[in-house]
C-alpha positions in Angstrom: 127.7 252.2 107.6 127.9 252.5 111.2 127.0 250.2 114.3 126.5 251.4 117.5 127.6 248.8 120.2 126.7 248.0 123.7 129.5 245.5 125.4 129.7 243.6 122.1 125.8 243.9 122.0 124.6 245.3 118.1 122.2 248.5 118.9 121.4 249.9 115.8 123.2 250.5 112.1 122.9 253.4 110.7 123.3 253.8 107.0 124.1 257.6 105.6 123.0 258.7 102.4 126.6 259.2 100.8 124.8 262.3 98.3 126.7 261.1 95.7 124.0 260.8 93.0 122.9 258.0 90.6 124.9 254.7 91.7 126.5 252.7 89.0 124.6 249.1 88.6 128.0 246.8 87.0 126.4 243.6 88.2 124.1 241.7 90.0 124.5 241.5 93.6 122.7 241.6 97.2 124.6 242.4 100.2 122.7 242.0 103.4 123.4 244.4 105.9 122.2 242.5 108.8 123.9 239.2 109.8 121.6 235.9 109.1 120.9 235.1 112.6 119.4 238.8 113.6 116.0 238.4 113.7 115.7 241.5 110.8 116.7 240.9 108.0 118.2 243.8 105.6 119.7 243.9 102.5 121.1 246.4 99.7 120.1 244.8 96.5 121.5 246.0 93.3 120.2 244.7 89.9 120.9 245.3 85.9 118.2 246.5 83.6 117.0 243.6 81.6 117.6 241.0 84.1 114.9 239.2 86.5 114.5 237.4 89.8 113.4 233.8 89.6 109.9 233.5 90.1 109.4 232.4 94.1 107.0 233.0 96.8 107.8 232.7 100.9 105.9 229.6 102.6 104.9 229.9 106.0 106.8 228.3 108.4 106.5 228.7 112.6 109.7 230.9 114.4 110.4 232.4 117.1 110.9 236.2 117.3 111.4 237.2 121.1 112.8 241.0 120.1 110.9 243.9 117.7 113.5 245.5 115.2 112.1 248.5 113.1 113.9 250.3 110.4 113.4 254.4 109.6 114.2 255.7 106.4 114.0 259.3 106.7 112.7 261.4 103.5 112.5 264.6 104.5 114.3 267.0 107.4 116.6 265.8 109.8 116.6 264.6 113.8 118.5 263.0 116.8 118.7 260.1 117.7 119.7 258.9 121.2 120.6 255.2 121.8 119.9 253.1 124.9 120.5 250.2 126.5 117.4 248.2 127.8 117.8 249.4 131.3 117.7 252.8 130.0 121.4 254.1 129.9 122.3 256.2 127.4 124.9 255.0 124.8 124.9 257.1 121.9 123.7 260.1 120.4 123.5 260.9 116.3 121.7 263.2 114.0 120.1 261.5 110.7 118.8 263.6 107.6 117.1 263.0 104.4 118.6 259.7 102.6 119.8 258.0 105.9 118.4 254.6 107.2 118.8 253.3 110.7 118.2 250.0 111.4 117.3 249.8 115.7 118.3 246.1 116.3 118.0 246.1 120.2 118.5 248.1 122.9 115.9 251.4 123.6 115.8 255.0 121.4 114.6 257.9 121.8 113.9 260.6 118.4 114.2 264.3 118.5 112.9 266.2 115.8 115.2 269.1 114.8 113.1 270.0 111.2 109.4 269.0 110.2 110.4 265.2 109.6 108.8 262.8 107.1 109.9 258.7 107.8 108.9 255.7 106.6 108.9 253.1 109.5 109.3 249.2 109.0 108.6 247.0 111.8 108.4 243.1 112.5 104.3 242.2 113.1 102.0 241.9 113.9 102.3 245.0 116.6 101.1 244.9 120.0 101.1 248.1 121.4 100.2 246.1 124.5 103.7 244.5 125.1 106.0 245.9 122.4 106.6 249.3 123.5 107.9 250.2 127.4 109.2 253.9 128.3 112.2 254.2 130.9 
């Protein structure tokens, strides 16, 4: 895992597929990659066959989200990413291929598609393409 850092500011974690095959499940366990306070909330989850979450739902409840996080899982070719900070300095470059997540936290990006690229984006909603997207 790797963060990319403004001034102490989190950017973006990038997770790399390790292409080391099946993992081995010995336990239970979730780690969350993203610290509790960040308004996105990520987690690597690991499970043993057999055994079951409890059964739960998620109430509503009002909070506050002033930022808009998204998360790209890339399943097919590769691409660069360049990292910004919110007045549009770059920060940080990095190329991302099949298997690799990256989790933009704050700051600005910019993609650059070196193969045919397939992603699966996940962003906080609802979108509003009216206020939460800006180019430099």
């Amino acid at each position: 895992m790797i963060e990319i850092k403004n001034n102490g500011l989190l950017i973006a974690i990038i997770i790399h597929d390790s292409g080391a095959g099946p993992i081995e499940i010995m336990s239970d366990k979730v780690c969350f990659i993203t610290e509790e306070n960040q308004p996105f909330q990520i987690a690597n989850v690991q499970r043993i066959s057999g055994t079951q979450t409890k059964k739960h739902y998620h109430p509503s409840y009002k909070r506050t989200i002033e930022t808009t996080s998204e998360c790209i899982i890339i399943r097919q070719g590769q691409m660069e990413i360049e990292f910004f900070d919110n007045e549009g300095a770059k920060i940080d470059e990095t190329i991302v291929k099949k298997g690799d997540i990256v989790i933009f936290i704050s700051g600005g990006h910019k993609l650059l598609f070196l193969d045919n690229c397939d992603f699966i984006e996940i962003r906080q909603g609802p979108y509003n393409s009216q206020f939460d997207k800006e180019y430099f």
